[in-house]
C-alpha positions, -999 to 999 in steps of 0.1 A, spaced: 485 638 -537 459 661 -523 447 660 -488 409 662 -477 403 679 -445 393 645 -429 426 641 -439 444 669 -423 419 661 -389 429 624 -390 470 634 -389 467 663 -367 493 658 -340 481 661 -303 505 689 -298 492 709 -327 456 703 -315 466 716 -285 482 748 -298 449 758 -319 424 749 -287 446 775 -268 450 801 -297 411 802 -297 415 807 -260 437 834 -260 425 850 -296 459 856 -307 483 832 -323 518 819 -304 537 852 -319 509 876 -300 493 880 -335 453 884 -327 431 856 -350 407 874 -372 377 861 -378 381 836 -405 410 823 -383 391 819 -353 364 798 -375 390 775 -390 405 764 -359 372 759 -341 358 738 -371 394 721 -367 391 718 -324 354 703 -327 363 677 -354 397 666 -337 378 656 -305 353 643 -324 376 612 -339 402 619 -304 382 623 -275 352 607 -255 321 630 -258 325 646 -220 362 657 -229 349 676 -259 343 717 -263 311 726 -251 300 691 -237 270 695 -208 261 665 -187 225 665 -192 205 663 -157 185 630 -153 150 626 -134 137 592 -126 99 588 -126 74 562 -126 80 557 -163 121 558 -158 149 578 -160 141 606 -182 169 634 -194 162 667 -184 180 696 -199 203 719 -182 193 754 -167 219 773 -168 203 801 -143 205 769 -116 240 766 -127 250 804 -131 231 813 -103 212 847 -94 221 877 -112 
């Protein structure tokens, strides 16, 4: 039986989730081996579609809490600057 990636993302054990978020961190594998490019790509796509079934959208890679205004009309969303977050340079 062949598997689909859904698949493979649907069985992924926590543990093995969590090995692949840190390689990316670290750019090298467990064995010190660096992740080439291709690598790096693979467990990304692999981290971003884990969390997507696993985890609630603020506990996923690259999630921003967008700033809210109210006004007259309500609240509004406003996006993130990152130079208020970053501050000067």
């Amino acid at each position: 039986m062949t598997n689909t990636y859904k698949d493979v993302i649907a069985n992924l054990q926590p543990e093995v989730y969590l090995q692949l978020k840190e390689s990316l961190e670290l750019s090298k594998w467990p064995n010190g081996a660096a992740l080439t490019p291709e690598q790096r790509e693979h467990c990304m796509q692999a981290v971003i579609a884990y969390e997507l079934q696993n985890l609630p959208e603020d506990a996923r890679t690259g999630y921003v809490k967008l700033g809210k205004k109210i006004t007259d009309k309500g609240v509004e969303v406003q996006p993130i600057n990152l130079i208020d977050i970053l501050g000067p340079q």
